[in-house]
C-alpha positions in Angstrom: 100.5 99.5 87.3 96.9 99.3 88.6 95.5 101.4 90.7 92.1 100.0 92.3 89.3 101.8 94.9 87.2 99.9 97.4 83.7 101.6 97.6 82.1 99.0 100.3 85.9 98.7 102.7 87.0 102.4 101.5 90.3 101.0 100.4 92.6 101.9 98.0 95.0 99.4 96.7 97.5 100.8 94.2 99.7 97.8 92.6 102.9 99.2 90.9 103.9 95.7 89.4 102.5 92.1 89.4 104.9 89.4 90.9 105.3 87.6 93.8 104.6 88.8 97.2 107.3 87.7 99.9 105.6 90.1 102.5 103.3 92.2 103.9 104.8 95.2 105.7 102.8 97.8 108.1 103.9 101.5 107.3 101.4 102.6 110.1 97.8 102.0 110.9 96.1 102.3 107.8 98.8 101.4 105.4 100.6 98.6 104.2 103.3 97.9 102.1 103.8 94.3 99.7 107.7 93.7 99.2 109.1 90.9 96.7 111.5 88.4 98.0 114.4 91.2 97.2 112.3 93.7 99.6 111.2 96.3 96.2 107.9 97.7 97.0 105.0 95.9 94.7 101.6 97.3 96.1 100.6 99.6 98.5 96.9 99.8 100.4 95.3 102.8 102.3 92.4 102.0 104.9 90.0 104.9 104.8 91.3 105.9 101.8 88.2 108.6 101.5 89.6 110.6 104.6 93.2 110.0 103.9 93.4 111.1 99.7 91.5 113.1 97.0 89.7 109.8 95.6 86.9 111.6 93.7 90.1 114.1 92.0 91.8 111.1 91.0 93.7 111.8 87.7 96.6 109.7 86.0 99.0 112.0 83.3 102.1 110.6 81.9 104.6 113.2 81.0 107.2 112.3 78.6 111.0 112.4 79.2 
């Protein structure tokens, strides 16, 4: 998973597994969704990502089973 931030377009694109995209989906406005060819969520992108979520709190913590 990568997760990457967009200083200049204020965009957050957060990737949750590399293959190939079959489409592009709109959630709403300011959000898309990338879908494989079996329709399981790859990537998701937030416009105005700034206004919309806690960028500058951003942490990552992986908790064990």
């Amino acid at each position: 998973m990568k997760i990457k931030y967009f200083q200049d377009s204020d965009t957050l694109y957060i990737e949750l597994r590399v293959t190939d995209i079959f489409e592009t989906r709109d959630l709403d406005e300011n959000t898309t969704i990338d879908v494989d060819q079996e329709g399981q969520i790859c990537a998701i992108t937030f416009e105005h990502a700034s206004k919309r979520t806690d960028i500058p709190d951003f942490s990552y913590e992986q908790v064990a089973a």
